[in-house]
MARDO-256965 format. One record per residue (C-alpha): residue in three letters; x, z, y; residue number from 1. Coordinates in Angstrom, 2 decimals. Layout:
REM residues N
+------+---------+---------+---------+-----+
: code :       X :       Z :       Y : pos :
+------+---------+---------+---------+-----+
:  ala :       X :       Z :       Y : NUM :
...
+------+---------+---------+---------+-----+
END
This chain:
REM residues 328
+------+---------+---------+---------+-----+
: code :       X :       Z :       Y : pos :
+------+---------+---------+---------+-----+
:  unk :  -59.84 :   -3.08 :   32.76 :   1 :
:  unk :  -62.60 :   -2.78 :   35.34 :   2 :
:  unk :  -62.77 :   -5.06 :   38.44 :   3 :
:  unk :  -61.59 :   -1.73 :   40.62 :   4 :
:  unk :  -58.84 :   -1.13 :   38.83 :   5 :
:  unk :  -57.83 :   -4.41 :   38.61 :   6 :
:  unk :  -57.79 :   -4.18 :   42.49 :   7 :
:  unk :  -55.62 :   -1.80 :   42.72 :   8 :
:  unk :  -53.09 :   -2.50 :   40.59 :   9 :
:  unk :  -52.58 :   -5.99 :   42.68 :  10 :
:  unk :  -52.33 :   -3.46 :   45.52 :  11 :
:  unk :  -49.71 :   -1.39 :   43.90 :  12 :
:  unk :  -47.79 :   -4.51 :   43.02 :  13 :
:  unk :  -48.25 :   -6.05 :   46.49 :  14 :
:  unk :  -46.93 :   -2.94 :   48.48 :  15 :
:  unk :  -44.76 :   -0.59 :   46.34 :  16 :
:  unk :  -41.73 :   -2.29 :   46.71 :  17 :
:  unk :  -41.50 :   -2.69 :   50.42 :  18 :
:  unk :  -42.69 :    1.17 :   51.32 :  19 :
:  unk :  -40.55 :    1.86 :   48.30 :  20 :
:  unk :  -37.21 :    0.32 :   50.09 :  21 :
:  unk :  -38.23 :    2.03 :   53.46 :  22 :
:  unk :  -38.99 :    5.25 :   51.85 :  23 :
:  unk :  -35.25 :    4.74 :   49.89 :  24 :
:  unk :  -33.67 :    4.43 :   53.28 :  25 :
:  unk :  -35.37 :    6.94 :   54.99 :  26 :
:  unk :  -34.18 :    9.38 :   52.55 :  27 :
:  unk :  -30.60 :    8.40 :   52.49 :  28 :
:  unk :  -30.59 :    8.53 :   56.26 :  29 :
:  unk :  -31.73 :   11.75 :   56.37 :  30 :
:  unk :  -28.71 :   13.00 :   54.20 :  31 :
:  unk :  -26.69 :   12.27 :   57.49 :  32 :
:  unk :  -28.91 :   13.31 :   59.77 :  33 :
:  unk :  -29.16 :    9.69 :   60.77 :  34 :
:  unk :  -33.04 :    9.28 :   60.80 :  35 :
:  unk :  -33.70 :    8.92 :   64.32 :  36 :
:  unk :  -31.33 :    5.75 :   64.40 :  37 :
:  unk :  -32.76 :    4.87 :   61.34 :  38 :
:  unk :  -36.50 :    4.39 :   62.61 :  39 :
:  unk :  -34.85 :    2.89 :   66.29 :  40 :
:  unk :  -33.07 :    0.03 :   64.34 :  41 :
:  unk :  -35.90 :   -1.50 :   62.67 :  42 :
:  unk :  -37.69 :   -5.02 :   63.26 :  43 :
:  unk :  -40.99 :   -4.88 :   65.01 :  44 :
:  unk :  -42.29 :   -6.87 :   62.78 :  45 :
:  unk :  -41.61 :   -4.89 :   59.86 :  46 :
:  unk :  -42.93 :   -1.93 :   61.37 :  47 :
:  unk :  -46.10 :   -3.67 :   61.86 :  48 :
:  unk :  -46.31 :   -5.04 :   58.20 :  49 :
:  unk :  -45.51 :   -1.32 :   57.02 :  50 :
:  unk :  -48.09 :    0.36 :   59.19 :  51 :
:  unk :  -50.47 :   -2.06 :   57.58 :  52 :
:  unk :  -49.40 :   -0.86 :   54.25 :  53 :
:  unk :  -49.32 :    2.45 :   54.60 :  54 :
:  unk :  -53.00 :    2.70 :   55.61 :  55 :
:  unk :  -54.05 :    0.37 :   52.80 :  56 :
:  unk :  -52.46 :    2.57 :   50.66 :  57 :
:  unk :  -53.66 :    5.89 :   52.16 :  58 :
:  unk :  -57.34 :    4.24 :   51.92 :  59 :
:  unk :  -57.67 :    2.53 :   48.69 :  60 :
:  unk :  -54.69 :    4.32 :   46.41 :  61 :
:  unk :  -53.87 :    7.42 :   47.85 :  62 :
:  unk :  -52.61 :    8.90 :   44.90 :  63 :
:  unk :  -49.43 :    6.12 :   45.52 :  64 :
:  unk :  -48.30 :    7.94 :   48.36 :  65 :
:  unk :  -46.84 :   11.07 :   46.45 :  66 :
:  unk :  -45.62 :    8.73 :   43.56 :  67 :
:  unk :  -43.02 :    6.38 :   46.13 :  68 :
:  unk :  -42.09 :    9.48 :   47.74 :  69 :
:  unk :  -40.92 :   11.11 :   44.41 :  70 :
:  unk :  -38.92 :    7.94 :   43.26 :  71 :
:  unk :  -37.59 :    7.39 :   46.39 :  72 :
:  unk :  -36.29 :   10.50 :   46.70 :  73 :
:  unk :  -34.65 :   10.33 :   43.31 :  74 :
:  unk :  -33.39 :    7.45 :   43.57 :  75 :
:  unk :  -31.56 :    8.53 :   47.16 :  76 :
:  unk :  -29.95 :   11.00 :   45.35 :  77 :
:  unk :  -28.67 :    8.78 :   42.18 :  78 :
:  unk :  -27.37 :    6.45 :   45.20 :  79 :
:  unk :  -25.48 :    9.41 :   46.57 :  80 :
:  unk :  -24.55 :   10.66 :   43.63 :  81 :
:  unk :  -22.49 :    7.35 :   42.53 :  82 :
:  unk :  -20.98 :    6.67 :   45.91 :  83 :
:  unk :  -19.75 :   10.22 :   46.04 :  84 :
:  unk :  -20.98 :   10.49 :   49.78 :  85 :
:  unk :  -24.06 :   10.19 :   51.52 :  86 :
:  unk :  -23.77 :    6.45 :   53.56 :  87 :
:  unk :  -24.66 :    5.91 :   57.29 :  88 :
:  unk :  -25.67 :    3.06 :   59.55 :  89 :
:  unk :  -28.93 :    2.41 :   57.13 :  90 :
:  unk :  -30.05 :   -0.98 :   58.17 :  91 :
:  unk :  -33.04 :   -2.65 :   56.24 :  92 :
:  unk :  -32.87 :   -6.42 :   54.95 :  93 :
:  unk :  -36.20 :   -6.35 :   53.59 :  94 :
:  unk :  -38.34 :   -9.96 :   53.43 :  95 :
:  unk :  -40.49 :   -9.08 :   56.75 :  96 :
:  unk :  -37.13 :   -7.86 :   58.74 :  97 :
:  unk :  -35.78 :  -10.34 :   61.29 :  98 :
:  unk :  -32.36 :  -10.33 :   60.32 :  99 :
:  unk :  -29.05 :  -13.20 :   60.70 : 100 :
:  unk :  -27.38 :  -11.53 :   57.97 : 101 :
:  unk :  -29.85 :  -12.59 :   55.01 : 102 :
:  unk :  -27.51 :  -15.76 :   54.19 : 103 :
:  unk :  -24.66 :  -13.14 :   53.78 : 104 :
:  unk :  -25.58 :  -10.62 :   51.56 : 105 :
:  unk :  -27.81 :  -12.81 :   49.84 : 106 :
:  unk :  -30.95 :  -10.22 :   47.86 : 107 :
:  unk :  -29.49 :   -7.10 :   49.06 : 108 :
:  unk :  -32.27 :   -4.88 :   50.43 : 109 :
:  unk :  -30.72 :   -2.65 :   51.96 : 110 :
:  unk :  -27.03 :   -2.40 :   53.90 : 111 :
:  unk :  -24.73 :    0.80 :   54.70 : 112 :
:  unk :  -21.49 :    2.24 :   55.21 : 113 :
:  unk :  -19.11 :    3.88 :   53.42 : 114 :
:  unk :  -15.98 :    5.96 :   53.39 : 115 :
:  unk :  -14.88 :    2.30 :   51.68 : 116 :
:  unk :  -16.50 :   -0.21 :   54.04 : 117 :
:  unk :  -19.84 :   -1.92 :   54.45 : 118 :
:  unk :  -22.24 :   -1.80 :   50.71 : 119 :
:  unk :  -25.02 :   -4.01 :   50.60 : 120 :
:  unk :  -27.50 :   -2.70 :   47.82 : 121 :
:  unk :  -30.61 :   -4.32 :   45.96 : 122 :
:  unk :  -33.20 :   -2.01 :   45.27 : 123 :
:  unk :  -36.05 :   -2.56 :   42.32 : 124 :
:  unk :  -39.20 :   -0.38 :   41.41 : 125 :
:  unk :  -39.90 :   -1.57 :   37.91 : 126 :
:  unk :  -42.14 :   -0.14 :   35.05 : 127 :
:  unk :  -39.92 :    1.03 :   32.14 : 128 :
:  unk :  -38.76 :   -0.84 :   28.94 : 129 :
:  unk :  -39.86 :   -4.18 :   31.52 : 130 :
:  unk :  -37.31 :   -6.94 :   32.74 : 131 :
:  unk :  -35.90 :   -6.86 :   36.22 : 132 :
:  unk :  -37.08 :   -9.74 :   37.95 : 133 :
:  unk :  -34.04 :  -11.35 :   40.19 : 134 :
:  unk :  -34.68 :  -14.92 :   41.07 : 135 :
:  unk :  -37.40 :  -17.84 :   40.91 : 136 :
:  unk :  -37.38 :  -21.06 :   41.87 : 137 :
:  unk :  -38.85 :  -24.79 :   41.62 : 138 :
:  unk :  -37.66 :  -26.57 :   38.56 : 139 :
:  unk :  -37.14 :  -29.79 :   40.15 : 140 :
:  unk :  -34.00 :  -28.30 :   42.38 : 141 :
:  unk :  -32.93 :  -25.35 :   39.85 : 142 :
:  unk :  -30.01 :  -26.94 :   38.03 : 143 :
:  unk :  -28.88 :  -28.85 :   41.08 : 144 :
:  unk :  -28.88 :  -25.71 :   43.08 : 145 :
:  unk :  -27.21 :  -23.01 :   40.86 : 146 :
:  unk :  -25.34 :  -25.14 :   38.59 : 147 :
:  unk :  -23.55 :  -27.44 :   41.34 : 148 :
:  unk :  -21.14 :  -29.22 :   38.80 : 149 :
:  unk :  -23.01 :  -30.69 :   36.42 : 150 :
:  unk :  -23.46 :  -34.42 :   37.39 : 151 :
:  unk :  -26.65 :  -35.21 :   39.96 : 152 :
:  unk :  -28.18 :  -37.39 :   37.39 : 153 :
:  unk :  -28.57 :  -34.27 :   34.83 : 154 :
:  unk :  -31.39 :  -33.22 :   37.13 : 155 :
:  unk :  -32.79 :  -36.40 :   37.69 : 156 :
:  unk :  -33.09 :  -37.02 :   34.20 : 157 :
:  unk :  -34.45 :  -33.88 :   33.69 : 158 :
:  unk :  -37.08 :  -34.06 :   36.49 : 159 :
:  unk :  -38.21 :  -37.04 :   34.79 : 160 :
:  unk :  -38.81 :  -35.60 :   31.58 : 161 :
:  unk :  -40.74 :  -32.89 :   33.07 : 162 :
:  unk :  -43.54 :  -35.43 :   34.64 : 163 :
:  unk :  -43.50 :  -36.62 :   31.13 : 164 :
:  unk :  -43.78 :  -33.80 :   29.25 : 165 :
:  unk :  -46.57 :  -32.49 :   32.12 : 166 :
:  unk :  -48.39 :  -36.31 :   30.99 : 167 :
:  unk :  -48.66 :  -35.34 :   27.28 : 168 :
:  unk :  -50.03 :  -31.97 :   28.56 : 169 :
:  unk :  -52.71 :  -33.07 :   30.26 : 170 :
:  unk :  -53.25 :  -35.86 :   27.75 : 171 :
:  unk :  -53.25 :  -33.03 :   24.94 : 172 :
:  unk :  -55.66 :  -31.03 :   26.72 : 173 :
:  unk :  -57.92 :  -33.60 :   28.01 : 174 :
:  unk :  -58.05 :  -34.94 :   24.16 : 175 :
:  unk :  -58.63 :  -31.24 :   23.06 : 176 :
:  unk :  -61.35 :  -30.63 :   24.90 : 177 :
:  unk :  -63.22 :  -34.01 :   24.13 : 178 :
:  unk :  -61.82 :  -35.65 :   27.56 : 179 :
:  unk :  -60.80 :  -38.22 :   28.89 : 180 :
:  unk :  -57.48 :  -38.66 :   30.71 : 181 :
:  unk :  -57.82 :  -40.71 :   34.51 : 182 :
:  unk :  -54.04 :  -39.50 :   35.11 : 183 :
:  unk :  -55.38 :  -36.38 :   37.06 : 184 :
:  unk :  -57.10 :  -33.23 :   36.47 : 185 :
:  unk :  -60.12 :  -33.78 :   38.61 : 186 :
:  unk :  -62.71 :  -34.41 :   35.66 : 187 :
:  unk :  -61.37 :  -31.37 :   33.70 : 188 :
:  unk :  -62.48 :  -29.40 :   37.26 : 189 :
:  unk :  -65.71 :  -31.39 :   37.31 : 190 :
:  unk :  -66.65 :  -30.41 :   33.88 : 191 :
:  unk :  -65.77 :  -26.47 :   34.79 : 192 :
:  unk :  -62.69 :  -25.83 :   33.68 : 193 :
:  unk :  -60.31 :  -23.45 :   34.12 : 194 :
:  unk :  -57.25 :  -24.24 :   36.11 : 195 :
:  unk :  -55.51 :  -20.80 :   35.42 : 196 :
:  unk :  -53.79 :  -20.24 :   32.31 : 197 :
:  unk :  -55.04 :  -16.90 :   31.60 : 198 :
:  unk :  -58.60 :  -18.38 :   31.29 : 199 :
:  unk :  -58.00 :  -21.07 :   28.91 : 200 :
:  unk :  -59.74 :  -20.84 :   25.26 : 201 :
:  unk :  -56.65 :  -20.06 :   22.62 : 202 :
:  unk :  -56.37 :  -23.88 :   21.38 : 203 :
:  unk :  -55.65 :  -25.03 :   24.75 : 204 :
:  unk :  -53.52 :  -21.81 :   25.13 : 205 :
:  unk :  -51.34 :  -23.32 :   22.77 : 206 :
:  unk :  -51.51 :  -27.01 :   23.90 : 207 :
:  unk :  -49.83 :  -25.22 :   27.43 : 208 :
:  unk :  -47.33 :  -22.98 :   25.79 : 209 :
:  unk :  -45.92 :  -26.05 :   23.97 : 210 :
:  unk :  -45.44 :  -28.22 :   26.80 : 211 :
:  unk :  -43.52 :  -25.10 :   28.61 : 212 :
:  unk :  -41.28 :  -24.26 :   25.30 : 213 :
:  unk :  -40.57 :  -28.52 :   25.40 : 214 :
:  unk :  -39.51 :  -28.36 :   28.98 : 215 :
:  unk :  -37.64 :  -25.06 :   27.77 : 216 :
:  unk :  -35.67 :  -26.53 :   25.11 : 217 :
:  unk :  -34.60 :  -29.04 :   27.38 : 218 :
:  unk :  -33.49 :  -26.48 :   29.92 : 219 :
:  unk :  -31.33 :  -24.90 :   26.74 : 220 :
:  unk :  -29.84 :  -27.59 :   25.94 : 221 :
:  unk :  -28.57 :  -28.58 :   29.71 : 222 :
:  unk :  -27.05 :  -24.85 :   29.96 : 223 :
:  unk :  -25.44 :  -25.23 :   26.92 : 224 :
:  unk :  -24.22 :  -28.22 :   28.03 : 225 :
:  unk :  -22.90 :  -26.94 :   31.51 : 226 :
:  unk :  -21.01 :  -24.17 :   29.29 : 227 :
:  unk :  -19.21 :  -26.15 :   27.40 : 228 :
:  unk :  -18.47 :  -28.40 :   30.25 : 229 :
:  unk :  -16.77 :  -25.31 :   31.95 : 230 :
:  unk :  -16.99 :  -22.06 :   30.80 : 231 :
:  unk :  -15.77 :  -19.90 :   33.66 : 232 :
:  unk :  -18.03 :  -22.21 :   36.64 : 233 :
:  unk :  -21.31 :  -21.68 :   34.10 : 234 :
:  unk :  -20.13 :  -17.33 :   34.15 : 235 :
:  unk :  -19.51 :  -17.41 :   38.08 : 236 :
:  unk :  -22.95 :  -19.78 :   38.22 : 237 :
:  unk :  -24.86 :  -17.40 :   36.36 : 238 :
:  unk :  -24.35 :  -14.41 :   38.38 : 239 :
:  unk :  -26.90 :  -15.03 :   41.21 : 240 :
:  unk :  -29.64 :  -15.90 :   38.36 : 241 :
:  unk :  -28.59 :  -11.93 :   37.42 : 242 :
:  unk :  -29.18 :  -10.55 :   41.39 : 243 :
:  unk :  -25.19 :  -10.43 :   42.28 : 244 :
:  unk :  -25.53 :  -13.45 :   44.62 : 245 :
:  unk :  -22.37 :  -11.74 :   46.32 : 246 :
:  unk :  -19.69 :   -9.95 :   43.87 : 247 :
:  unk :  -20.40 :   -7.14 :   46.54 : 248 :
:  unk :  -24.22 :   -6.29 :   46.14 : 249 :
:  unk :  -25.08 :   -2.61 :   44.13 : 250 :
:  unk :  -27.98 :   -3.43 :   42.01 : 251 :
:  unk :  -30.49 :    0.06 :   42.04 : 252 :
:  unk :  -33.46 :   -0.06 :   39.68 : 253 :
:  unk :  -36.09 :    3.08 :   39.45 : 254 :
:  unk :  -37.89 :    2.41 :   36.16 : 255 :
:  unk :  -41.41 :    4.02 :   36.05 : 256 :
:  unk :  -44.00 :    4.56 :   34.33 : 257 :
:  unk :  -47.03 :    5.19 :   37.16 : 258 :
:  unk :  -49.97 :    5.71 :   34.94 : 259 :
:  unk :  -48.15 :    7.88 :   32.21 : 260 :
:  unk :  -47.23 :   10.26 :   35.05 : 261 :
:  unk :  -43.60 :   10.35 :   33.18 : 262 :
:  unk :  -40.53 :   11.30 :   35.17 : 263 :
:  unk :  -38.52 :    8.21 :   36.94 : 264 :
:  unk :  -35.20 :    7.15 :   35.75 : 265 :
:  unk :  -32.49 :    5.38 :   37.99 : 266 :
:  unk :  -29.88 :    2.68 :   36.99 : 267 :
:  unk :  -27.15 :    1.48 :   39.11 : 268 :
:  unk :  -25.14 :   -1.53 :   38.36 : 269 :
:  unk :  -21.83 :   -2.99 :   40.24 : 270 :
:  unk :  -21.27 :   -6.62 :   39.50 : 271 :
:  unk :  -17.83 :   -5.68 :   37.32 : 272 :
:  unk :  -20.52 :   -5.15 :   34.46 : 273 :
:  unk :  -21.45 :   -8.56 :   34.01 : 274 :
:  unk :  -17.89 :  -10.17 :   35.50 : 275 :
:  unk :  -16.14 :   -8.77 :   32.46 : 276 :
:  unk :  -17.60 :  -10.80 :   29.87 : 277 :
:  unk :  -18.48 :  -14.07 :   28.06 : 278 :
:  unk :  -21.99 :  -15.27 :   28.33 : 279 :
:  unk :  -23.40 :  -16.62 :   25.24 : 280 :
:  unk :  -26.47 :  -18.62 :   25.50 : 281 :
:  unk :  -28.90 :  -17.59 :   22.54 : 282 :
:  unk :  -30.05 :  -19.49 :   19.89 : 283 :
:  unk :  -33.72 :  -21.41 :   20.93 : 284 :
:  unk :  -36.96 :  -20.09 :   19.66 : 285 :
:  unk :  -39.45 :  -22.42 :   20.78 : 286 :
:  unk :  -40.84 :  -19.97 :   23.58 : 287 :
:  unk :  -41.35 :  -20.97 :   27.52 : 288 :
:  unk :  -37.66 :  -19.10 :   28.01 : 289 :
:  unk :  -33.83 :  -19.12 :   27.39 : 290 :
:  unk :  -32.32 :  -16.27 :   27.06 : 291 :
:  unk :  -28.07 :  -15.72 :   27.89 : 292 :
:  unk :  -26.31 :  -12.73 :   26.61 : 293 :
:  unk :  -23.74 :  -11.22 :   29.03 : 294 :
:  unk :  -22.37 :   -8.28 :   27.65 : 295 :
:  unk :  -24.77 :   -5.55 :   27.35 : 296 :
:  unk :  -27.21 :   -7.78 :   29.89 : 297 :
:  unk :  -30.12 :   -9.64 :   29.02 : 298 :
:  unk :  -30.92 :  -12.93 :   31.58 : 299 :
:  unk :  -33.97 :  -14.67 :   30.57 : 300 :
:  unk :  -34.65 :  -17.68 :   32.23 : 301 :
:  unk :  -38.91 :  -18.49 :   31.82 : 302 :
:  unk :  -40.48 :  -21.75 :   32.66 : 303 :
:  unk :  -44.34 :  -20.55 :   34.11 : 304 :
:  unk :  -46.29 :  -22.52 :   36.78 : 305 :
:  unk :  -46.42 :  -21.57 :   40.46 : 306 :
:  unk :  -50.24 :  -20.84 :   40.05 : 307 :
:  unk :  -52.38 :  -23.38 :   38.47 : 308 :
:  unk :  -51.19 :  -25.33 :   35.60 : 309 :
:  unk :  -52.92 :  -28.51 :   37.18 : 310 :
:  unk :  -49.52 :  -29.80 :   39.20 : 311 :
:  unk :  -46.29 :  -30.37 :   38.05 : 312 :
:  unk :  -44.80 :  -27.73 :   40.48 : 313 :
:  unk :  -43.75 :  -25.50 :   38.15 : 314 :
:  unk :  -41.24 :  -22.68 :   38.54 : 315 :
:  unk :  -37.92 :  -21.41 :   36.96 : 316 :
:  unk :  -38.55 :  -17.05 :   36.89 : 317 :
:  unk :  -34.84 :  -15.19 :   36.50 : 318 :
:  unk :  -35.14 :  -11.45 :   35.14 : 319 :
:  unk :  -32.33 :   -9.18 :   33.05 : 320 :
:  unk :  -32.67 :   -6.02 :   31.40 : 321 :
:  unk :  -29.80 :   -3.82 :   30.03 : 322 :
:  unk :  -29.88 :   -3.04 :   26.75 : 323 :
:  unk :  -28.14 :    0.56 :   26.45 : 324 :
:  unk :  -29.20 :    3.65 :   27.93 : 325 :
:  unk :  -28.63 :    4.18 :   31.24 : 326 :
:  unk :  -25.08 :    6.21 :   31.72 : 327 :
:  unk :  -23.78 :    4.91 :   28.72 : 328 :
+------+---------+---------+---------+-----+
END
């Protein structure tokens, strides 16, 4: 891939989801003739930031512009389509939107009324066949924020296993690449290298893959664990790891495929989908994931670091995918 189009795919991935949420909303508040209220109710800020955008993307990847329009549009339409009405009151929750109701509706992107009271909704733009990204986290505060009843000493424990494991990493690596060890990474920088992942040679590849599927394993073994403990808390505490931080929240996902020019296809799931069943957590492979069956629903939980591999601040990413056709 050359450096240019490297470029702008980080550009599509930086902006499409924010002009795609706006463009969403616009749409729908069109269908009541509500756009003028629409475009008066929104944050200053968030104006600004999608100004910005919008001449980024008119500059450097113009051929975006008639893309979000066409998925946006379809997906207005799916949204009408399953309320049965076209909503009102459009109000935007987005990240760069100053809003007091965040804490309430938790990832919902957008909020509306209905004939059957206030919806808040989460809207996605993903590339087909992908997983649905829905939370991420440190991994030093992840079971002792979404799994509240398991003792405070199970993440304690496990916190201490992680600076461990992230030891024999560096101790692995170091020794790998004919190293040694002073308890920090600052000679591996002196001698040039890499800090990113995706630039390490394949043997030290699979020196860092280990130490996440160790950590991994661990984190399989606590959710297990917290199952067994109490089934129905470990269902209700999975459900913000799948996007329904409130039972409330309409999950919308457009899957795409931008480069294949293919048409767009729009899923929209209520929280009763995932409420109605037993989650099993899957048997471990030895990856840098778990994975928990709900149903028809997918969650994988991945350990990956925040950026560099270097520190021990390493993050927890969430993401689900459906596996049956959409309609079904």
């Amino acid at each position: 891939m050359s450096q240019d189009q490297v470029k702008k795919e980080a550009l599509f991935n930086e902006v499409k989801g924010s002009l795609f949420e706006y463009l969403v909303a616009k749409n729908l508040a069109k269908k009541r003739d509500e756009e003028l209220r629409f475009q008066e109710g929104l944050d200053a800020n968030y104006l600004s930031v999608l100004s910005q955008q919008d001449r980024m993307v008119r500059q450097f990847y113009p051929q975006m512009l008639p893309f979000l329009r066409d998925v946006a549009g379809a997906t207005a339409d799916a949204i009408v389509a399953y309320l049965g009405e076209a909503p009102s009151n459009l109000r935007l929750l987005g990240k760069f939107s100053n809003t007091s109701v965040r804490s309430t509706y938790h990832e919902a992107d957008l909020l509306f009324d209905t004939g059957r009271g206030e919806q808040p909704l989460s809207l996605k733009l993903n590339k087909r066949n992908a997983y649905v990204n829905t939370k991420s986290g440190g991994i030093k505060s992840f079971f002792r924020q979404y799994f509240p009843g398991l003792p405070e000493e199970v993440q304690a424990s496990f916190n201490q296993l992680v600076d461990l494991e992230f030891n024999r990493m560096a101790l692995d690596l170091h020794g790998a690449n004919g190293l040694e060890f002073g308890g920090d990474f600052k000679s591996w920088v002196r001698e040039g290298f890499s800090e990113l992942p995706g630039d390490l040679a394949p043997a030290s590849r699979d020196i860092l893959k280990a130490y996440y599927a160790r950590i991994a394993r661990e984190m399989h073994r606590i959710l297990s664990l917290a199952q067994a403990r109490d089934p129905e808390a470990f269902k209700t505490n999975l459900a913000p790891l799948m996007g329904f931080g409130t039972p409330r929240i309409l999950q919308v996902i457009c899957f795409h495929d931008f480069k294949a020019g293919t048409s767009s296809q729009v899923e929209i799931h209520p929280y009763e989908e995932v409420a109605s069943h037993a989650p099993v957590v899957s048997g471990f492979h030895q990856t840098a994931s778990v994975e928990v069956t709900v149903g028809d629903w997918s969650l994988q939980i991945r350990v990956k670091p925040m950026n560099k591999f270097t520190t021990t601040a390493i993050k927890v990413n969430c993401s689900v995918k459906v596996r049956r056709p959409s309609g079904a």
